[in-house]
C-alpha positions in Angstrom: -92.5 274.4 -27.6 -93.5 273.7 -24.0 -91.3 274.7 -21.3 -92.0 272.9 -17.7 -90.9 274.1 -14.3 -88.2 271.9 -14.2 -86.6 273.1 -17.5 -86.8 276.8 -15.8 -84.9 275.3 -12.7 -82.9 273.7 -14.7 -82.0 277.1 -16.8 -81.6 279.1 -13.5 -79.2 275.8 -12.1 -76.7 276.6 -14.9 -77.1 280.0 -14.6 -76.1 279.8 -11.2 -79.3 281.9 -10.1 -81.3 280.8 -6.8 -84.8 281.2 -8.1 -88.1 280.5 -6.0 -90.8 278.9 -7.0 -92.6 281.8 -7.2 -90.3 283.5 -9.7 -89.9 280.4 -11.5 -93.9 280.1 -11.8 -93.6 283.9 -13.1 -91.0 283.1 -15.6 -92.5 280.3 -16.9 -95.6 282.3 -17.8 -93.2 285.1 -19.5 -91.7 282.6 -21.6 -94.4 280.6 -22.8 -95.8 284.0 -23.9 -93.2 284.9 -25.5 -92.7 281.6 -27.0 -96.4 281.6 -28.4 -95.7 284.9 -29.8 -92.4 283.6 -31.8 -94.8 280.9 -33.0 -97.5 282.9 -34.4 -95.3 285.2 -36.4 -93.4 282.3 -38.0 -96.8 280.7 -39.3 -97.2 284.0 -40.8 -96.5 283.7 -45.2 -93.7 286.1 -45.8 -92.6 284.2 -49.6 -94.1 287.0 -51.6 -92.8 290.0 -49.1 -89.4 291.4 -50.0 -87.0 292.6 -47.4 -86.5 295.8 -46.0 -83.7 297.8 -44.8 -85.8 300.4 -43.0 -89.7 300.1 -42.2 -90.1 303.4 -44.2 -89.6 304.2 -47.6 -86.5 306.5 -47.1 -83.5 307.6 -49.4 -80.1 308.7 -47.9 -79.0 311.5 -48.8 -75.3 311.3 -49.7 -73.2 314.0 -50.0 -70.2 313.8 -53.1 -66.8 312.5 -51.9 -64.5 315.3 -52.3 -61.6 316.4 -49.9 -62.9 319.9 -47.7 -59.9 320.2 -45.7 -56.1 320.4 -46.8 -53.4 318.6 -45.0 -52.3 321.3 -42.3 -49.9 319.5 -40.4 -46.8 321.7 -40.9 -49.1 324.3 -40.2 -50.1 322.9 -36.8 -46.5 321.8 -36.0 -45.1 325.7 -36.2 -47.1 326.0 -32.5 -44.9 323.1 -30.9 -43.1 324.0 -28.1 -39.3 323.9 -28.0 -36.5 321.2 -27.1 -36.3 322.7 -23.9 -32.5 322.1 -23.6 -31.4 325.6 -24.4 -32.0 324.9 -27.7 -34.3 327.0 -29.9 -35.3 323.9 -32.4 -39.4 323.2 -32.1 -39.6 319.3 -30.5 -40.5 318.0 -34.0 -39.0 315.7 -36.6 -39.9 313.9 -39.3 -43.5 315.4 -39.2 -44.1 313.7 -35.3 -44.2 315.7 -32.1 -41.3 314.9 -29.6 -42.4 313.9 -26.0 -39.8 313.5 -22.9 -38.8 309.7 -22.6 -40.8 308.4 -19.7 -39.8 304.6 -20.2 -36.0 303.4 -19.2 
């Protein structure tokens, strides 16, 4: 694919960069290499390779699925601090933490 100057302008127009010609002479030569490049690998036969997931040959290790850690939440909810209202009740209920109402 050949790009032209004009096609760069063009590009840079819509990308709403101000580009000189100098830059746009420098660009042009980027992407026409990078263009060739694209070319050369796709004329490359890859029908009889078969696709990878990783460019080694690696196993994961995987570790068995088992639960490590119990459900501690009651636990956890014995360090709450209290209601704050003269009462001695921990600011939880139901299992949630109770926070001061900041909304109205």
């Amino acid at each position: 694919m050949a790009l032209s100057i004009e096609d760069i302008k063009k590009v840079a127009h819509l990308a709403r960069i101000d580009i000189s010609d100098a830059d746009a002479n420098a660009t042009l030569t980027k992407l026409t290499g990078i263009l060739d490049l694209i070319e050369q690998m796709q004329a490359v036969d890859t029908k009889s390779i078969e696709p990878m997931s990783h460019s080694q040959d690696l196993n994961q290790r995987l570790r068995d699925d088992v639960v490590t850690k119990t459900n501690l939440r009651d636990e956890f909810q014995k360090n709450a601090p209290m209601l704050g209202n003269g009462s001695n009740e921990q600011a939880v209920a139901d299992g949630l933490y109770l926070v001061p109402k900041v909304i109205e």
